[in-house]
DRENDO-1510 file (C-alpha; in Angstrom, 1 decimal, always signed):
<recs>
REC; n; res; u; v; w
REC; 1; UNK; +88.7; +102.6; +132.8 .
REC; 2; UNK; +87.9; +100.0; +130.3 .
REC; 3; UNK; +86.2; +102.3; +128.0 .
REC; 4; UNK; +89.7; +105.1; +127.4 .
REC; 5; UNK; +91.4; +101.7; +127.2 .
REC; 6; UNK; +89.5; +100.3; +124.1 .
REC; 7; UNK; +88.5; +103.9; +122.7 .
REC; 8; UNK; +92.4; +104.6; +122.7 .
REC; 9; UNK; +93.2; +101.6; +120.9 .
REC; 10; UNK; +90.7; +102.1; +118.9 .
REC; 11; UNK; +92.0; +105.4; +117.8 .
REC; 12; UNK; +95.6; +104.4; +117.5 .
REC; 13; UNK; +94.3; +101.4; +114.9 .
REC; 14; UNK; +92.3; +103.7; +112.7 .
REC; 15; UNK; +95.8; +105.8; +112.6 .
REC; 16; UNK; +97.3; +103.6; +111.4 .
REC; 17; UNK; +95.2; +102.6; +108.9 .
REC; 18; UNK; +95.4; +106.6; +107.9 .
REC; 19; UNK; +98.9; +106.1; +107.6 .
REC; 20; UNK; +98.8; +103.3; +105.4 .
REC; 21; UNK; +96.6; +105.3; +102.6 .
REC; 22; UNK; +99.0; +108.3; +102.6 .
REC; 23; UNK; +101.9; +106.0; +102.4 .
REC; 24; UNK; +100.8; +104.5; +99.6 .
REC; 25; UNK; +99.9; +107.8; +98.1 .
REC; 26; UNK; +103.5; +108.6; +98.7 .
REC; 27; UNK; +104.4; +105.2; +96.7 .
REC; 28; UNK; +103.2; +105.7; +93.7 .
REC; 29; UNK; +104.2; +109.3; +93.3 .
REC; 30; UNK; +106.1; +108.1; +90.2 .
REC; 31; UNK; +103.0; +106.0; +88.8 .
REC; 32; UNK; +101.8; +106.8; +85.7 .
REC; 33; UNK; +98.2; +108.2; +85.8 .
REC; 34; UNK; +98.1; +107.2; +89.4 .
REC; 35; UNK; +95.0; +109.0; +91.8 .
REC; 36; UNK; +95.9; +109.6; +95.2 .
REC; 37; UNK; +93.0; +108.4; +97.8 .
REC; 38; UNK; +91.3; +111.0; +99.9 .
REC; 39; UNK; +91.2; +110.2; +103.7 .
REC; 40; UNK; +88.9; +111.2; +106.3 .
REC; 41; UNK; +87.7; +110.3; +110.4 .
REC; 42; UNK; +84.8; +110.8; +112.1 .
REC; 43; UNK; +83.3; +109.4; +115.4 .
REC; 44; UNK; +81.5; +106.0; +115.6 .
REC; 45; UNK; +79.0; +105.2; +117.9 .
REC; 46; UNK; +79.0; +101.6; +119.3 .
REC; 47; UNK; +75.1; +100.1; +118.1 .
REC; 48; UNK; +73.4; +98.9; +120.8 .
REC; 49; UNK; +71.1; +99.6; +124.3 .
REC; 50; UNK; +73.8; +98.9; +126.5 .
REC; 51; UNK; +77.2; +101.3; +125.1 .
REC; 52; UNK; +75.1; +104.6; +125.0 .
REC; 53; UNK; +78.6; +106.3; +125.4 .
REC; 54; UNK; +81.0; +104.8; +123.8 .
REC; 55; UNK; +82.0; +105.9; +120.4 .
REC; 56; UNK; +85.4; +105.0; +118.3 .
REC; 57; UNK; +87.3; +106.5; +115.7 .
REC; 58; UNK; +86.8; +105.2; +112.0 .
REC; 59; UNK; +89.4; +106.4; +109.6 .
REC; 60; UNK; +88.0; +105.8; +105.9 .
REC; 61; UNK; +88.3; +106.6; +102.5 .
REC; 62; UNK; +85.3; +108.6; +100.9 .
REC; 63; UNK; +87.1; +109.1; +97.2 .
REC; 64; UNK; +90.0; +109.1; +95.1 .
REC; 65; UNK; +91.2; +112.6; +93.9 .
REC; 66; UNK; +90.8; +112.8; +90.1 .
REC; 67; UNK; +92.3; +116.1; +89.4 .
REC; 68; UNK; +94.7; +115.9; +86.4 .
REC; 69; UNK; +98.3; +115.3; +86.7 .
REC; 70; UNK; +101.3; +117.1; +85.0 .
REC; 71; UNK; +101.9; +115.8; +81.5 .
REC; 72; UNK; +105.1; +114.5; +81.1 .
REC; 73; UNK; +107.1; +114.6; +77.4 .
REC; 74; UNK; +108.1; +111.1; +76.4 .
REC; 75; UNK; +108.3; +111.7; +72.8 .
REC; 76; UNK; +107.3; +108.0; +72.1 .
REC; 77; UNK; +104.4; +107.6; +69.3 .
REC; 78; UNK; +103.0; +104.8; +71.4 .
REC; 79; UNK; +102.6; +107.0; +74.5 .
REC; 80; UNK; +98.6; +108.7; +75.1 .
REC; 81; UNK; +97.6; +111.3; +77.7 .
REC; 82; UNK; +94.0; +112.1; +77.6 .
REC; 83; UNK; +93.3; +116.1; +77.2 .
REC; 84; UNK; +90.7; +117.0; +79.8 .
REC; 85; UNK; +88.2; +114.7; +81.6 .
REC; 86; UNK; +87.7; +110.8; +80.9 .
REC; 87; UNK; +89.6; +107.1; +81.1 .
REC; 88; UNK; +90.9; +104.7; +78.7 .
REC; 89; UNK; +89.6; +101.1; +78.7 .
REC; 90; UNK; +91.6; +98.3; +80.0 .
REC; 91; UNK; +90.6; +94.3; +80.6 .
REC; 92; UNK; +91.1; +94.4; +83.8 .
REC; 93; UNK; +93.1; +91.4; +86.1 .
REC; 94; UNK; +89.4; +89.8; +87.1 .
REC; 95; UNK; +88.7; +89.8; +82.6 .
REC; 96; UNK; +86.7; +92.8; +83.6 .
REC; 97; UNK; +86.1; +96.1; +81.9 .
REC; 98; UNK; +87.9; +98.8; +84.0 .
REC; 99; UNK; +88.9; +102.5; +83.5 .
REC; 100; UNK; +92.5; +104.0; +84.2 .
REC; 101; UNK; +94.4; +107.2; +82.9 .
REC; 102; UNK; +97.8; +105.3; +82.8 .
REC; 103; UNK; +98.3; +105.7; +78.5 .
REC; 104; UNK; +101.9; +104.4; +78.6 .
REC; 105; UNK; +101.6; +101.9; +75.8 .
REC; 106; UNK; +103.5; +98.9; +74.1 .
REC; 107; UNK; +102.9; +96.1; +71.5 .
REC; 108; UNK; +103.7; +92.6; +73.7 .
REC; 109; UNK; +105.3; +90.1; +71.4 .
REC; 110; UNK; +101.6; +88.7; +71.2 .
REC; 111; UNK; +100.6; +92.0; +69.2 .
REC; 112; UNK; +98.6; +93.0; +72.3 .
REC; 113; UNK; +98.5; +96.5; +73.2 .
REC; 114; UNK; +99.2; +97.1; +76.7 .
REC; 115; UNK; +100.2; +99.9; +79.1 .
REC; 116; UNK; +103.6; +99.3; +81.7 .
REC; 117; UNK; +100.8; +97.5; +84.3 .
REC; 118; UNK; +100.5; +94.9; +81.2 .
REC; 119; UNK; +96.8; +95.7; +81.2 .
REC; 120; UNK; +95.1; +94.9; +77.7 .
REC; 121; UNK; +93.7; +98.1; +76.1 .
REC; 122; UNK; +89.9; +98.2; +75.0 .
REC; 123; UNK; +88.8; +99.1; +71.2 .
REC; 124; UNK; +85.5; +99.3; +69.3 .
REC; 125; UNK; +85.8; +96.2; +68.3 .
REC; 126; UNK; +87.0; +94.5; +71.8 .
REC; 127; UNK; +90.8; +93.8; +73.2 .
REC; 128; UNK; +92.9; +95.6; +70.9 .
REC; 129; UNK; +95.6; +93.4; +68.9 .
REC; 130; UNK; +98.0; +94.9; +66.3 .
REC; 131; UNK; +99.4; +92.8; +63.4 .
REC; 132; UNK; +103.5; +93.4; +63.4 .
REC; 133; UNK; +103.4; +96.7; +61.6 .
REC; 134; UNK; +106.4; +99.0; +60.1 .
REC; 135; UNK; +104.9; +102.3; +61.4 .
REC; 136; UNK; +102.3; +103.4; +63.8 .
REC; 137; UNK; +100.0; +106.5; +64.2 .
REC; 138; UNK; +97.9; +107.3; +66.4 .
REC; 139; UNK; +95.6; +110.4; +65.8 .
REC; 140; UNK; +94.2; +113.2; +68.3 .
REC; 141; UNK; +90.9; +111.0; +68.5 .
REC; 142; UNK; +92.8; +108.1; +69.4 .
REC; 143; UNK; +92.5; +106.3; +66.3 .
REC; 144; UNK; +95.1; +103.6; +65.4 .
REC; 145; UNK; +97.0; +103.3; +61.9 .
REC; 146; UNK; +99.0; +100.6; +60.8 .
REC; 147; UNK; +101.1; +100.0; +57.8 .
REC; 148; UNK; +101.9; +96.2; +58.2 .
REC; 149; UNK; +105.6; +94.7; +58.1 .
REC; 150; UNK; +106.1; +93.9; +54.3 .
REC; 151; UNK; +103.5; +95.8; +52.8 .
REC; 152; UNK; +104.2; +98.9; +50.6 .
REC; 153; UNK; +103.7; +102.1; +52.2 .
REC; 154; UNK; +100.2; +103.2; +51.0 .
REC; 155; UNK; +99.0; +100.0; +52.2 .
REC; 156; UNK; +97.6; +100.9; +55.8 .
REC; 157; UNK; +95.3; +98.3; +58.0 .
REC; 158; UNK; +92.3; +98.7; +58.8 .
REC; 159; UNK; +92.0; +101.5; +61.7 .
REC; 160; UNK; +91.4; +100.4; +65.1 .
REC; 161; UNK; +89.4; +103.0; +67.6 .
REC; 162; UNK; +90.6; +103.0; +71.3 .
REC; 163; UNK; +87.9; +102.8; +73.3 .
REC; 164; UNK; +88.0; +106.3; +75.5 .
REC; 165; UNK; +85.1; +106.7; +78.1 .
REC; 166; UNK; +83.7; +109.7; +80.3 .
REC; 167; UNK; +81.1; +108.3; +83.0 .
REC; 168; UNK; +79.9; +110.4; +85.9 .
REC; 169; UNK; +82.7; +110.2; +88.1 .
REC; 170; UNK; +80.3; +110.0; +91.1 .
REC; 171; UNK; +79.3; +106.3; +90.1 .
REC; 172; UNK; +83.0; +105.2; +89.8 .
REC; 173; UNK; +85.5; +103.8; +92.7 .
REC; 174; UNK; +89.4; +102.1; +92.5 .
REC; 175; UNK; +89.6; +99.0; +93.4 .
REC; 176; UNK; +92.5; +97.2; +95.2 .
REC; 177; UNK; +94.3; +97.4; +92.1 .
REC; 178; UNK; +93.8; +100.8; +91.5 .
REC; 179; UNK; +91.7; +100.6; +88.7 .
REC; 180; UNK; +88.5; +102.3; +88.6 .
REC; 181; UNK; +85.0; +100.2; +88.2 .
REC; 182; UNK; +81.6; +101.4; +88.6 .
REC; 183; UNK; +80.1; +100.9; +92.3 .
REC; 184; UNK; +76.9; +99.1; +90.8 .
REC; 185; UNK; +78.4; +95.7; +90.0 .
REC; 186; UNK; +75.4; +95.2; +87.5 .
REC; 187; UNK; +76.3; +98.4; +86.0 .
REC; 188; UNK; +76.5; +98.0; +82.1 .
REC; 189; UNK; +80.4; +98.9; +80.3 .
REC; 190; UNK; +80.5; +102.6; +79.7 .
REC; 191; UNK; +80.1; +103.7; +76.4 .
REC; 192; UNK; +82.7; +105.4; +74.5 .
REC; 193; UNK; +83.0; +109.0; +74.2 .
REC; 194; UNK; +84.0; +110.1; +70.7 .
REC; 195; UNK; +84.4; +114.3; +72.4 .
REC; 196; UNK; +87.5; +113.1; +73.8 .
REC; 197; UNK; +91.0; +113.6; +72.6 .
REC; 198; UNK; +94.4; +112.1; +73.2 .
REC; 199; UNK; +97.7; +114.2; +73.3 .
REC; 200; UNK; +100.7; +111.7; +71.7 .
REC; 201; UNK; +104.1; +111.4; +72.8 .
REC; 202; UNK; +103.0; +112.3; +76.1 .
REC; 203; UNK; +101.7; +110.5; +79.9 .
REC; 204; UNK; +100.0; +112.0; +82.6 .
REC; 205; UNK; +102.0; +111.9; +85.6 .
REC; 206; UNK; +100.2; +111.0; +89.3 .
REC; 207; UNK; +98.4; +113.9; +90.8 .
REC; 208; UNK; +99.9; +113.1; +94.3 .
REC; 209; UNK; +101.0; +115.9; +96.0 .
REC; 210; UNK; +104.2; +115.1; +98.0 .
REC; 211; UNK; +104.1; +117.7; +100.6 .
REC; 212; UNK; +100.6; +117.0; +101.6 .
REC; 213; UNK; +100.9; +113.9; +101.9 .
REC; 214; UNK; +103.9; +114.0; +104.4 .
REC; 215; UNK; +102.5; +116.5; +106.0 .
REC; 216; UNK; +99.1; +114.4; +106.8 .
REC; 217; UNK; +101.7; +111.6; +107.6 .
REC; 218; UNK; +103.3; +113.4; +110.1 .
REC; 219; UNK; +100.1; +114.4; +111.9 .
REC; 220; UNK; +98.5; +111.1; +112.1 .
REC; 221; UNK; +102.0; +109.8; +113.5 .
REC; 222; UNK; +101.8; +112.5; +116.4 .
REC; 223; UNK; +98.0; +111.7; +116.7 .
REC; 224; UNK; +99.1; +107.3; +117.4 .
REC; 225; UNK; +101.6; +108.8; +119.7 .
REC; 226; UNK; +99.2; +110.5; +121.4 .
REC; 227; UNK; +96.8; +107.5; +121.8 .
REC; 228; UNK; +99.8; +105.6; +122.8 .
REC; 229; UNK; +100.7; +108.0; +125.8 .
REC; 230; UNK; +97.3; +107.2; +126.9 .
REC; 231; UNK; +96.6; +103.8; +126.7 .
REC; 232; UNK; +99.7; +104.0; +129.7 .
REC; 233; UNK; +98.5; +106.5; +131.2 .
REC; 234; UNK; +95.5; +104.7; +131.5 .
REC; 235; UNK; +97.0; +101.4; +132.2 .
REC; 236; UNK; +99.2; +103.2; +134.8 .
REC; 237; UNK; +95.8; +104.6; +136.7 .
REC; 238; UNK; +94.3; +101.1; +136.5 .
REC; 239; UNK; +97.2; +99.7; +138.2 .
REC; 240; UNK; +97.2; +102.4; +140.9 .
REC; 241; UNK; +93.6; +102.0; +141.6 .
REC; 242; UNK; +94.5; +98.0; +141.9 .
REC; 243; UNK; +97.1; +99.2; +144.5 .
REC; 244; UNK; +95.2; +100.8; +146.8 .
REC; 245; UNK; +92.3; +98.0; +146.7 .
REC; 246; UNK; +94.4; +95.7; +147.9 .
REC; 247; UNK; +95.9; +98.2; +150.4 .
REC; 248; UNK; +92.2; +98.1; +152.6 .
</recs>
């Protein structure tokens, strides 16, 4: 009886943990550049001589889903969208180097540039900082030009590359923090790919898909409910079966 009991509950946890990955799929729908997480079950055996047949449920998460999302038209100079595969570079929360698609940019009043998360962009020459400028351009290869606050017009700073990569998507995973990081720790920075291009004035929206997502929802809910209905029913035989021992 023990063993429907705890594979039940099992099940009914790892649901739950299903449901948390879609709903937070669903939560950042809005999120600029945002990958929704892929989710997936599968049997587990319990290691060990003595539970030859006991197996639980293990809900996980194999990957992200990197196809693109729809470009949205900010008209903003400051705003990037990469055309086609690869990731901007970011100084991640931990100082890190990390990878995201989110090109929603500012200048902070520290002449940092930073996307909406606040997250430092990467150039050729390290953390990107901007002296106060007049006017801005940013070019197709996502090259930065500056014409400096007091200085005449053909006066233009010295450019400043953003650092645009294009690993193997294979050796990358998001984080916590959804950032994306290579799986080796001791894996080296990516280099910077100069094939890739930047479309201006644009974002790339999240590539969640709304009624997927609340459909998978809606299945794992009736999938808890059904675990549920069994850990009674199970708790209701036990209790029967305590009946009629005590009935001899």
């Amino acid at each position: 009886m023990d063993r429907a009991l705890y594979i039940a509950m099992s099940g009914a946890k790892q649901n739950t943990l299903g449901q948390a990955a879609h709903a937070n799929n669903l939560a950042n729908i809005s999120t600029t550049g945002f990958r929704s997480d892929y989710t997936q079950s599968r049997a587990m055996s319990v290691f060990g001589e003595h539970f030859p047949t006991r197996a639980y449920a293990m809900t996980e998460s194999p990957a992200s889903n990197l196809k693109q999302g729809a470009l949205i038209d900010t008209g903003d100079n400051l705003d990037l969208a990469i055309e086609g595969e690869g990731w901007f570079a970011v100084v991640g929360p931990d100082g890190q180097e990390a990878y995201t698609r989110a090109g929603d940019l500012n200048v902070d009043a520290l002449g940092r540039l930073v996307n909406s998360s606040g997250l430092q962009m990467i150039g050729d020459g390290g953390p990107i900082v901007l002296p106060e400028y007049e006017q801005i351009e940013i070019s197709k290869s996502g090259i930065i030009s500056v014409q400096p606050r007091g200085e005449v017009p053909a006066s233009v700073a010295e450019p400043v590359q953003i650092k645009l990569v294009n690993p193997d998507s294979s050796t990358l995973e998001k984080g916590e923090d959804g950032l994306f990081r290579f799986r080796d720790p001791q894996a080296q920075p990516a280099l910077a790919d100069p094939t890739i291009s930047v479309i201006g004035g644009y974002v790339e929206g999240s590539n969640v898909n709304a009624v997927s997502e609340l459909t998978d929802l809606i299945q794992l809910n009736r999938q808890y409910e059904m675990q549920v209905k069994l850990m009674k029913r199970v708790d209701e035989l036990s209790s029967a079966t305590t009946q009629i021992m005590s009935n001899q």
